[in-house]
N, C-alpha and C positions, 0 to 999 in steps of 0.2 A: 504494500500500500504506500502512496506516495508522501512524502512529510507533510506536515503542516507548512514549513517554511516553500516547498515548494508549488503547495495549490496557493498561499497569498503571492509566490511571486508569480506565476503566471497568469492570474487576476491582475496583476498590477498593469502586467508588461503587456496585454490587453487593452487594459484602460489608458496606460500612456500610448500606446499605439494610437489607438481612435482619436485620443484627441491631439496628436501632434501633427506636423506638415507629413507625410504619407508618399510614399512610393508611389508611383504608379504603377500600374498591371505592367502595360511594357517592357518596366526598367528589370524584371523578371526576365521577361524574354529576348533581354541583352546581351549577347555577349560581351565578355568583356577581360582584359587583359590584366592579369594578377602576375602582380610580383611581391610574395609576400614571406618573411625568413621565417625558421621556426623561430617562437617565443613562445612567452607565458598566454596564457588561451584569453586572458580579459584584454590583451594588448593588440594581440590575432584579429579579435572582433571588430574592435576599432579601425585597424589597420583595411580592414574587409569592408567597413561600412565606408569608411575612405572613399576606395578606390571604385568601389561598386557604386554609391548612394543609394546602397538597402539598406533601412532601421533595424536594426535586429537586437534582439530583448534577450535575458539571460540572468538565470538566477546566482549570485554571485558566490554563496554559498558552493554552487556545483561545478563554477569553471576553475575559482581561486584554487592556484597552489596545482594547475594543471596546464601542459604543452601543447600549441599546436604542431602539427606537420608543415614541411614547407612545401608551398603552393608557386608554382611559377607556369603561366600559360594562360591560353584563352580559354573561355569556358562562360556556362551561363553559370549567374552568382550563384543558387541555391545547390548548385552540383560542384561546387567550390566549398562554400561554408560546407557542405558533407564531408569534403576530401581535407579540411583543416579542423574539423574535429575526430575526424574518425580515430585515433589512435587514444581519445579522451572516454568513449565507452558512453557517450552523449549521443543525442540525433538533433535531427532538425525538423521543424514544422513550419508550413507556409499559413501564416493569420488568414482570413478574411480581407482584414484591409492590405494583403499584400506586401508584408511585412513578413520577417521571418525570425524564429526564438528557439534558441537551442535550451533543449529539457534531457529528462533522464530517460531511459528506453522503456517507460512506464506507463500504461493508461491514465491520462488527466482526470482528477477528481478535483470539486472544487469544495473548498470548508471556508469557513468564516472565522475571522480572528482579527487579529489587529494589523492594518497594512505599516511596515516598515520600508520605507524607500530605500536604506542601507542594503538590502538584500536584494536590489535591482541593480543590474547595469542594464541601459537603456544606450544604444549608443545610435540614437536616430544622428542619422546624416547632418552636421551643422550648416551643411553648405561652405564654400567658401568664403569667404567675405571679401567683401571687394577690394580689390587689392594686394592681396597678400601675395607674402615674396616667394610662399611657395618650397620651405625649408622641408615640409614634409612629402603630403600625400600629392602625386600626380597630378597636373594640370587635365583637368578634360576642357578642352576647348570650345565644346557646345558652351558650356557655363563660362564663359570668357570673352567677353566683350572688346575685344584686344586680337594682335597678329602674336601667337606665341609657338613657336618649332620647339620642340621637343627630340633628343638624342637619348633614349634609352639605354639601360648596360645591353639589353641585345644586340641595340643598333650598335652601340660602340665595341663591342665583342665581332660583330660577324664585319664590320668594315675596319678591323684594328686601326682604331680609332686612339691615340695613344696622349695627347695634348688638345687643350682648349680649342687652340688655332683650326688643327686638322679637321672638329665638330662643327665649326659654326660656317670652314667655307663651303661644305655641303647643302647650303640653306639657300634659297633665293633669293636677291638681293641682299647678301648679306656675303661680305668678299674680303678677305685677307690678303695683305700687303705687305712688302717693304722687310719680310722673314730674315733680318739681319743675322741672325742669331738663333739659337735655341731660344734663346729668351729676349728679345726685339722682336716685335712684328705690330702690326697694326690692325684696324678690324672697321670697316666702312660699313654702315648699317644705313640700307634707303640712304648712298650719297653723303651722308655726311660724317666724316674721321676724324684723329687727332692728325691732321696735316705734318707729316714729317715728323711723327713721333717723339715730338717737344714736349717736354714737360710742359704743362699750364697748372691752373689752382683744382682743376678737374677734371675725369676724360668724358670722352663725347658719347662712349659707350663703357660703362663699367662692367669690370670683371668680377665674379664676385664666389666665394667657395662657402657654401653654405651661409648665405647671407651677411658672406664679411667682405669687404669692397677691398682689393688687392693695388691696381692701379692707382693711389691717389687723386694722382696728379696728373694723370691724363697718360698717353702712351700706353706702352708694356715693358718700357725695358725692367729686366729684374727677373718677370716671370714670366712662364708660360704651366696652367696649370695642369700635373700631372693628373690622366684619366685613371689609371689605375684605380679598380676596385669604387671607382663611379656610379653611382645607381640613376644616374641621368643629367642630360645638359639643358636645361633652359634658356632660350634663345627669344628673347622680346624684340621686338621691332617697333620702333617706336618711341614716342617721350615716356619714361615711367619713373618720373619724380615720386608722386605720391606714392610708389609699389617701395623703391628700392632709396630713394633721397637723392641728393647731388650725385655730380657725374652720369646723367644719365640722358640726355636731352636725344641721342639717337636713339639710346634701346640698352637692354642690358644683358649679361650672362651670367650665369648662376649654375656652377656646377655643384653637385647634391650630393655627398659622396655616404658612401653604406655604414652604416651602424651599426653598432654590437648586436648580437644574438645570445640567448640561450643554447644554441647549439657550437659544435664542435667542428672547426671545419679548416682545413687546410689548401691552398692552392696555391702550384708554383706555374708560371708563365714564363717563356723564351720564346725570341727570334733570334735568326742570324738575316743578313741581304748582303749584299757583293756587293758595296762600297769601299772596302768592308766595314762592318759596320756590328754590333748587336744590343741586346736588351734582355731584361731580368729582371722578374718579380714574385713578391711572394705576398700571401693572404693570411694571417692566420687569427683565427675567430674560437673564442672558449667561455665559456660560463666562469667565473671566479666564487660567487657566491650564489646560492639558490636561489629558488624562487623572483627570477630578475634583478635582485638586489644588486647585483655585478657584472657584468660584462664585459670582454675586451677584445677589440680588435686593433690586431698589427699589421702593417702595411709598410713592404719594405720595394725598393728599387733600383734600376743602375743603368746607363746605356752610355754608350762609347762609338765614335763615328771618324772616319779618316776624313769624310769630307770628298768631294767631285772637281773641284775649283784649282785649274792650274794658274801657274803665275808667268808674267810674258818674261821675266831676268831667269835666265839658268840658275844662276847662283841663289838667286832666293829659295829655300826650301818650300815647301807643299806646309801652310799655316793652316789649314782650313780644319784640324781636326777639332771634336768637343768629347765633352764626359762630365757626367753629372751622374748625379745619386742624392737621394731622401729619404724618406720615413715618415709614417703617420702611426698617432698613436690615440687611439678612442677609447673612453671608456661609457658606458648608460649604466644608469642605476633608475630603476624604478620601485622605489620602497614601498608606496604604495601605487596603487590602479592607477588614479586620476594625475601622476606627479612622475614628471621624468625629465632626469639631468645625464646633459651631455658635455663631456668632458674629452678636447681634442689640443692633441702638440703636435706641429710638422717642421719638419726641416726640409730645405734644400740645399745643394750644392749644386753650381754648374759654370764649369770653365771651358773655355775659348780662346784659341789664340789669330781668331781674323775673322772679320765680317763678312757676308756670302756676297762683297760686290762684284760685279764682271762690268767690264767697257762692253756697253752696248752696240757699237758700233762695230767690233769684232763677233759678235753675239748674233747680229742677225746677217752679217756677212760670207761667217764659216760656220755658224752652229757650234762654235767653242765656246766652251768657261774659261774664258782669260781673264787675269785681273791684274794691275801695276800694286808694286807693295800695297800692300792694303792702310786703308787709315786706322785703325784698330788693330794689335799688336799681341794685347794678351786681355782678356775680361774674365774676373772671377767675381759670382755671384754668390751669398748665401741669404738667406730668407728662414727666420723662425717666427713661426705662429701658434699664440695659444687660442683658445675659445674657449668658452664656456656658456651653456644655457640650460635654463631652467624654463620647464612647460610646463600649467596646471591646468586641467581642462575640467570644464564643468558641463551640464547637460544644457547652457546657455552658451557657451561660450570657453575660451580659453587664454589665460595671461600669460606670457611669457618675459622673461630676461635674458636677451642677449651679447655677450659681454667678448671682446677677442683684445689683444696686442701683438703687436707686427712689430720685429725689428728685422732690420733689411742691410746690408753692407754691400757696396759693389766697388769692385778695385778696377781701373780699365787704362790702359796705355797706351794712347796712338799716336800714330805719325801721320800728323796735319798736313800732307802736303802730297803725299799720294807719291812719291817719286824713289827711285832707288838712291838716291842723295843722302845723306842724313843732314836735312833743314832744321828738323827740330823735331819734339818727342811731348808731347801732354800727357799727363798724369792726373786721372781725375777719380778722386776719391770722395761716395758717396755716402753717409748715413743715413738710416732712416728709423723716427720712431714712428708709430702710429697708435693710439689709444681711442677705440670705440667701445660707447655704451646704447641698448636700443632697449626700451621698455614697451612694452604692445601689447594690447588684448583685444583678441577677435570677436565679435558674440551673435549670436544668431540661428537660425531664422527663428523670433520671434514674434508672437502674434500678439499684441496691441489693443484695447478694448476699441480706442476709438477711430483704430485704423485698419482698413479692410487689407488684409491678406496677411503676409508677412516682411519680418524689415531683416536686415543683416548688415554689420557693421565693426569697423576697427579705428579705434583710435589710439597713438602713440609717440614717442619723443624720443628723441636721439642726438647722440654727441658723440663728434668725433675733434680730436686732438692729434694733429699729423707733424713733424719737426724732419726736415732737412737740414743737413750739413754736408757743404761741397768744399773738396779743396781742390782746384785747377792750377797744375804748375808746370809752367812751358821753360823747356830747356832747349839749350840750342845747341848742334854738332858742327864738327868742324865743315861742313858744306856752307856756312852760315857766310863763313870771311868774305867772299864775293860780295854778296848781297850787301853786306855791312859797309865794307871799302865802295861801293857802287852808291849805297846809298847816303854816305859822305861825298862824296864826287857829284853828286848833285846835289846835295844842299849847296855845296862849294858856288856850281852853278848858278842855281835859282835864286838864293838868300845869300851874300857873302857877307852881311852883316849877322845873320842868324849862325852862317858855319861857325865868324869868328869868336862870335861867343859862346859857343860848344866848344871847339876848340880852347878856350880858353877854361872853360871849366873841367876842360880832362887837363890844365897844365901845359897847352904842347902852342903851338905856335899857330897863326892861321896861313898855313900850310898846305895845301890837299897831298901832296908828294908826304911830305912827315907824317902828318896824321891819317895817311892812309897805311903806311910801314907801319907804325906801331899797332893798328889793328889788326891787320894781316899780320902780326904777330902774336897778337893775344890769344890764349888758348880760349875755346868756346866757354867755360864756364865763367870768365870775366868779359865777356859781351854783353851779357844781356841779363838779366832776370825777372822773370813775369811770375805771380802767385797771386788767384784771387781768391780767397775764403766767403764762401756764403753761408747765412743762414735763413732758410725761411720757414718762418709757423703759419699753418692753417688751421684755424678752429672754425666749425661750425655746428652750429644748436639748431632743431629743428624739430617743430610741431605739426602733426598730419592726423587726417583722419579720411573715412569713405564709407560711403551709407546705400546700400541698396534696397531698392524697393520694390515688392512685388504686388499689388495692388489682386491682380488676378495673376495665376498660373503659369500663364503664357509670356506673358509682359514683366520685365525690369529696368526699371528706372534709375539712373547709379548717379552718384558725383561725390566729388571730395578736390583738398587739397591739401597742399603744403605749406606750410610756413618757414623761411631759412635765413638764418643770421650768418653768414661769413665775415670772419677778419683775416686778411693776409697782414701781416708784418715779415720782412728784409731789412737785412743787414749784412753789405759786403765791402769788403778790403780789399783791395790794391796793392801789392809790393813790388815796387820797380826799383834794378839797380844796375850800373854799368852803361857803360861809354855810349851806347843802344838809347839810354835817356838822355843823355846831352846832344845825342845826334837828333832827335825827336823822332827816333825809329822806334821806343816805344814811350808810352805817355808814365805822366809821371803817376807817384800813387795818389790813390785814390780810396775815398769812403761813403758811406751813405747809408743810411736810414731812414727807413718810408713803412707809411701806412696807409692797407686800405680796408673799408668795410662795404658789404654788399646787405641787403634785405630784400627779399622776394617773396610774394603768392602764388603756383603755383597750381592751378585749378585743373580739373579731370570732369567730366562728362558724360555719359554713356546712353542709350536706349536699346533693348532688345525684345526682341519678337521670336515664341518658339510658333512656327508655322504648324507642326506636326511634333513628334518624338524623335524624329528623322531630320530634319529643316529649320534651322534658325537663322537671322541675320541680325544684324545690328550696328550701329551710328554713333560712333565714336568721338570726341574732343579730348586732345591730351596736349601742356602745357611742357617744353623742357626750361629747366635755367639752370648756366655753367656762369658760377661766378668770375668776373675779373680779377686783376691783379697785377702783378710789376715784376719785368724783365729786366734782368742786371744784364750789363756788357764790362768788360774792362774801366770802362772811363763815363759809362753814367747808366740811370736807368730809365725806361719809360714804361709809363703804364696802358693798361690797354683794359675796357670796357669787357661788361658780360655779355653772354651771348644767349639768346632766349631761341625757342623752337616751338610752333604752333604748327598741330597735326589733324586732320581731319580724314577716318578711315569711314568705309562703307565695307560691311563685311558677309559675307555668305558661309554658311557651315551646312552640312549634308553628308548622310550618309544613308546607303542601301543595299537591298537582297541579304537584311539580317548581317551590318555592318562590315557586309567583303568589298563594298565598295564606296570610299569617304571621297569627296570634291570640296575643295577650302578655295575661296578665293577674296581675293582683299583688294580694293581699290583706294590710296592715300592719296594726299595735297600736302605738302610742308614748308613753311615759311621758318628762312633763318635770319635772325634781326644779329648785326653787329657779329656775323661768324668770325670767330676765329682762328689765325693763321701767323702759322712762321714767315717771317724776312729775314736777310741775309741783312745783316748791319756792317758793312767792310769801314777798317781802318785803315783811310788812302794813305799812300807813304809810311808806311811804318811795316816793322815785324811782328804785329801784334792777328794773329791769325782769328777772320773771319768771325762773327759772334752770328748766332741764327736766336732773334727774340720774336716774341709773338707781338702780334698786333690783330688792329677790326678789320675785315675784309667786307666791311660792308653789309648788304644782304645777298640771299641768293634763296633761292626756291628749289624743290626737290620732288615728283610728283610722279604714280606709275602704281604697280601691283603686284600682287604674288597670286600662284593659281597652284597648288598643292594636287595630285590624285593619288591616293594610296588604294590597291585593289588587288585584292587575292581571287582570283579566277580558279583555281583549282587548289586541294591540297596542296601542300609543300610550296607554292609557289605565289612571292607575294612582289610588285610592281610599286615601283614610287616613283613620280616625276614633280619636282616642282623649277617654277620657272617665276623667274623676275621681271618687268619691264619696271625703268629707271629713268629718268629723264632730268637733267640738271643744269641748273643755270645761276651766275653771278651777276646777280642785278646789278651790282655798285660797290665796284673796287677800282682806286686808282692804287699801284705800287707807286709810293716814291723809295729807290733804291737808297736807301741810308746810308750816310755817308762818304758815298761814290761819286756824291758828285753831278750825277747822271739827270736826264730829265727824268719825268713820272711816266708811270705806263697806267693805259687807262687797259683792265684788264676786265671789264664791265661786256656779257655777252660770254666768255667762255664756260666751260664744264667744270662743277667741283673736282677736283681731282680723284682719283681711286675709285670712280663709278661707273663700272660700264653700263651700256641701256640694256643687254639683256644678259641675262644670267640662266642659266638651264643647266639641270641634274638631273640623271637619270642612274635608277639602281635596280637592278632585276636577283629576283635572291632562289633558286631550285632547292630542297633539300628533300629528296626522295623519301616516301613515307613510309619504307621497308628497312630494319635498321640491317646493317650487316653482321655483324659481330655486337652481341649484348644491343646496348641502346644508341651503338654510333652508324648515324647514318649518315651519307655520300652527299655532299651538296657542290654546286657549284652557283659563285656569286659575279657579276659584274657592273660597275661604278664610273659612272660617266659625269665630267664636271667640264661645260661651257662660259668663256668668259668672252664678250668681246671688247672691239678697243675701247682706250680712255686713256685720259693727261695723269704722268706719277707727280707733278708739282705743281705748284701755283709760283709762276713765275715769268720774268718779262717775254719769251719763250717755254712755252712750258712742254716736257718731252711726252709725246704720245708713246705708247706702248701698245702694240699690237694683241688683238684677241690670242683667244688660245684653246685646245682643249683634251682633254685628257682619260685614260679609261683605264682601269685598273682590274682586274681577274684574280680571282680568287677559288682553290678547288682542293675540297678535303672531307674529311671525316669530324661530327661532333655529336657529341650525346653530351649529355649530362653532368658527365666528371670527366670526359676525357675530350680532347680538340687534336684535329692536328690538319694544319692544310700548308700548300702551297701558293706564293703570293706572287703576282707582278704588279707595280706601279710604273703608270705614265709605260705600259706595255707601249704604245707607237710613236716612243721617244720621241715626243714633242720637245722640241727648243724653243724655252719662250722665257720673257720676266716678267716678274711680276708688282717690278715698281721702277721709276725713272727720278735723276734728279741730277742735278752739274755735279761733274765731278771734283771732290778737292784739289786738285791740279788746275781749273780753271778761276783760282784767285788768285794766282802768283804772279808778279808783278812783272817775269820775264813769260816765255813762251817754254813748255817742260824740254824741246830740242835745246836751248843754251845751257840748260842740266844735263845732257845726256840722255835723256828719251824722248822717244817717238812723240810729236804731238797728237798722235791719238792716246795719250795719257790724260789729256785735257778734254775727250769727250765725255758727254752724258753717261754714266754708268748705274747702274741697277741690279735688283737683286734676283737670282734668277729662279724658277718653280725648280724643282727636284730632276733629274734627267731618270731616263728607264732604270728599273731596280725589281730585284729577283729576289725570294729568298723562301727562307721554312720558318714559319710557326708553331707550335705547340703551346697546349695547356692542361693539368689534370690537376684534379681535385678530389681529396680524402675525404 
């Protein structure tokens, strides 16, 4: 006979049923895609009501202190919930209202006694609330008022998918650039990037690893985040201030990476490819303490590369190699049901000795990776990050605390001049802290006496605390004395009142004959000496919320905003010394300290219509704002304005024949007030090399779509295409070239840089539905990625870069615990790049021939896509 406790709890989980928001019959007869780890069974629930949006009821007495099975696959929900209690000695029952409640394998009797709510978990679907960043359960897109791509751990398992970059240029409209490095590269979302990968006060697309923003300050150098052991990538398009905060006015990324388990589980990862090249990883996941109270998951790494990129001098060796390795370390505790804390430390390492540039004009000539010494010499990067969060969820709602710190150090040595000479050698050493706090609580859908349906909503505050320290120090080699004796020799000319009192303050005579011998005689380290020290803080404080409404069923109505205080404060030094300063070859020192502050509103907007259970569309407004801020050079600073972003989407969602066939497509408009962009600031007549600061480029517009089809036609066999159209333009930009001298270029009419107008991906995936041996079956995958042309800079000429495109094969065995296949990348050895810009050779004052090279050392160079690459993967799991 059944307890007492368990006939009041399934009276209750009845009564709460009827009268909360309700499934619908259909959402039954969904398919639907589960990815869910074994854990504790009240965790399972939640995790299932998630993913699914089934309510499902359960006596707490019966699941506490008991495991689910792990669930991964498509499947309709109530044949899921079977297959994730089944080893619990529980079943499952579909309510009336179409809801579902797991009980004991007992006939239901009902008694009367006293209802206790403690003895329910209730875990009806909260809905999302608008906005959220999405740390947890899956994005479904019907419920998304928004353009959001999603990269699953399958997706990123079956197209080894290994870094941030590799995920998101798979996407339409959505295009990676500029790949200097393991750790440089760029990311153009709808048109608009960090233009040449400039630090500013924030980027234009933020990166973001479980809701912790990586990039500051715009760019990527530093990182690129590893996939490894990734449970999925989130890919916004669009402004999404009010989701994620600053830095985000194109769109943002959010990789979601796996969390501890109850269960036990090991997994090692290899490749090799003919670079040579390889890679190495491992998983390992174990209960510490019972009943959830402890979990841990480790996550270890390593890859090593020679590099493709030859160099045009014999004598210079092949620099192009890198190697890096990290480690992640998780822990969850969930003490009780409602209460779970995540605890996360990563490290990285990753070194470089040259940046992947080629002279382009060799490039599209022979199809060779040529490159003149490189500017970049040696770059070692390390990155440690903590987290911590704490989640309480209620049957209204859920609060959370999100708390991380970032320290960052990057060492990097170049040669400013691009030539096999030794002109001179920079030294630029970066620090970084960063301290973020995020307080949030989601609640909803609830229903309101005096308002018809239901409301859902989040409100929250946040702070972030970000500090650089740079120290830039230019040394000079004996290649210098020319230039130096030359550029005495004309002062001597143009000024012989300025030579003579240079002259006179190095002691020597006003002479050019004399005081050219004793230069030509000094060793390079009494030339010249250039060292600038910066420092700059970013704080900002920030109030948001977002409220949607569903008045009836079909219909949601949404808005919210932001609120955002920025202070930039700078402060940099100047140290100049040697004969270089009395010749006015470099300027003297120099200091400065500035302040700036920004305030912003930030508004959001939404409308949506479900046509069917199948059919949605919806009408979008989203607000971006990147505060301003101030650029130091050698010898001053200027400051430069924020840049705001207003988006207007029209969206369509659809899917049919019992979800094997989805159609997404999205039509934007996007106005950029005041964009932001690097100039080149040159110091005529001097030694003082080239400064690149940001400044406003005006406006410019951005306007086009994305058309997504994902369609499984038979077993085994599933189809995806999406495709971009882009279209861009600079409304109002004049460049005046700084400090050169030059007149202004009115650059009003051309193309934001790094945007082509169409983008197209196509991936077709076989996996035969007969396994061979145990549960591995035979599949074979192919991956096709369309770019065409577009400008790599904004400049008085700006360099086009040719389309491109590329297809990748993939054929092996995988089940379960075990993988193994064979790869090609860029199988029809496409030669292309995938970014332009002058090359460091093209500021020097002589032509690179009176140095000893070629003048095509002074052409455009760029970074190039990957050439054809082979190799073997494996992976198995204990």
């Amino acid at each position: 006979m059944i307890s007492r406790q368990i006939c009041i709890a399934v009276s209750v989980a009845i009564i709460a049923a009827a009268t909360m928001p309700t499934a619908s019959a259909s959402d039954l007869s969904q398919r639907v895609n589960f990815r869910l780890p074994a854990q504790s069974l009240p965790g399972a629930l939640r995790d299932f009501s998630r993913q699914s949006g089934i309510q499902v009821s359960a006596a707490s007495s019966l699941v506490k202190g008991k495991t689910s099975t792990r669930l991964r696959g498509t499947m309709m929900p109530e044949e899921a919930l079977r297959a994730i209690v089944s080893g619990s000695g529980l079943v499952v029952r579909r309510l009336p209202n179409q809801s579902l409640i797991v009980i004991a394998p007992t006939p239901v009797q009902f008694s009367q006694g006293e209802l206790r709510g403690e003895d329910i978990i209730v875990t009806a679907p909260p809905g999302r609330a608008p906005g959220a960043s999405g740390g947890g359960a899956p994005y479904d897109i019907f419920d998304e008022p928004r353009t959001i791509e999603t990269v699953d751990a399958d997706e990123i398992k079956k197209s080894d998918l290994s870094s941030v970059a590799g995920a998101v240029d798979s996407k339409p409209n959505v295009v990676v650039t500029n790949e200097q490095s393991p750790v440089n590269f760029e990311i153009t979302v709808r048109g608009i990037s960090d233009v040449g990968n400039v630090n500013s006060t924030a980027p234009s697309t933020g990166i973001f690893v479980d809701g912790v923003l990586l990039n500051q300050v715009g760019g990527s150098a530093g990182f690129n985040p590893s996939l490894v052991d990734a449970e999925r990538v989130d890919i916004f398009l669009g402004p999404q201030t009010t989701t994620f905060g600053r830095g985000t006015t194109a769109g943002a990324v959010n990789v979601v990476t796996s969390k501890p388990t109850d269960e036990v589980e090991v997994t090692f990862e290899g490749e090799v490819g003919d670079f040579p090249d390889g890679f190495g990883s491992f998983v390992l996941n174990s209960p510490i303490l019972d009943d959830g109270l402890l979990s841990a998951r480790v996550v270890g790494f390593g890859q090593v590369s020679d590099g493709f990129i030859d160099f045009f001098y014999p004598t210079v060796t092949d620099q192009l190699g890198d190697e890096s390795f990290g480690g992640r370390l998780s822990l969850r505790s969930q003490p009780i049901d409602d209460l779970t804390l995540d605890f996360q430390v990563a490290y990285t390492r990753t070194e470089f000795d040259s940046s992947s540039f080629v002279t382009l004009e060799i490039l599209e000539q022979s199809g060779e990776f040529v490159s003149f010494p490189n500017p970049l010499e040696k770059d070692i990067n390390e990155d440690f990050i903590t987290r911590f969060e704490a989640r309480y969820e209620t049957d209204i709602g859920s609060f959370s605390s999100n708390t991380s710190f970032r320290i960052a150090e990057n060492l990097a040595i170049e040669d400013g001049d691009g030539l096999p000479v030794d002109l001179s050698q920079t030294t630029v050493a970066l620090n970084t802290r960063s301290f973020s706090q995020e307080f949030r609580y989601d609640g909803g859908p609830l229903e309101l006496p005096v308002v018809p349906g239901s409301v859902s909503f989040n409100v929250g505050a946040s702070f972030n605390l970000n500090e650089f320290d740079t120290s830039d120090t230019v040394t000079f080699g004996p290649a210098i004395t020319p230039l130096l004796v030359g550029g005495a020799a004309n002062l001597a000319a143009t000024d012989p009142a300025g030579f003579a009192a240079a002259a006179a303050a190095l002691g020597l005579p006003a002479d050019i004959n004399v005081v050219g011998a004793v230069l030509a005689a000094l060793p390079p380290s009494q030339v010249g000496f250039l060292d600038t020290d910066d420092q700059q803080d970013f704080l900002n404080f920030s109030l948001y919320g977002d409220l949607a409404w569903r008045p009836i069923p079909e219909l949601e109505l949404s808005g919210g905003f932001r609120y955002s205080f920025d202070r930039v404060e700078t402060s940099d030094q100047t140290f100049t010394t040697g004969p270089a300063v009395a010749l006015g070859l470099l300027e003297p020192s120099f200091s400065n300290q500035d302040e700036a502050k920004f305030h912003s509103i930030s508004p959001r907007a939404s409308i949506s219509y479900d046509w069917s259970d199948d059919i949605t569309t919806f009408f979008a407004f989203a607000t971006g704002f990147r505060p301003g801020g101030i650029s130091e050079t050698p010898t001053t600073t200027i400051e430069f304005n924020e840049e705001t972003t207003r988006t207007f989407e029209l969206g369509f969602r659809s899917r049919f024949f019992q979800d094997r066939l989805r159609v997404n497509a999205t039509a934007f408009y996007t106005e950029i007030e005041d964009f932001q962009t690097p100039v080149t600031f040159v110091f005529a007549n001097t030694l003082i090399p080239p400064a690149i600061v940001l400044t406003n480029a005006g406006d410019a517009t951005s306007y086009g779509g994305e058309l997504s089809v994902t369609a499984l036609p038979t077993d085994g066999l599933t189809l995806n295409m999406g495709a971009g159209l882009n279209f861009t333009e600079i409304t109002n930009f004049t460049l005046s070239p700084l400090g050169s001298g030059g007149d202004p270029v009115d650059l009003s009419g051309i193309d934001l840089p790094n945007a082509p107008e169409f983008t197209l991906t196509l991936s077709a995936d076989y996996e035969h539905p007969s396994p061979l041996v145990d549960d591995l079956k035979p599949f074979i995958r192919a991956d096709y990625n369309l770019r065409t042309d577009f400008i790599g800079s904004i400049s008085a000429q700006p360099t086009k870069i040719d389309g491109y495109d590329t297809l990748d094969l993939r054929l092996g065995l995988r089940g379960e615990k075990f993988s193994i296949e064979l790869f090609g990348e860029n199988v029809l050895d496409e030669v292309f790049a995938t970014s332009g810009f002058p090359s460091p050779s093209s500021g020097l004052p002589v032509p690179p021939s009176v140095l000893g090279a070629p003048n095509a050392a002074a052409s455009p160079v760029g970074v190039p896509g990957r050439p054809q690459r082979f190799g073997l993967r494996a992976s198995v799991t204990f």
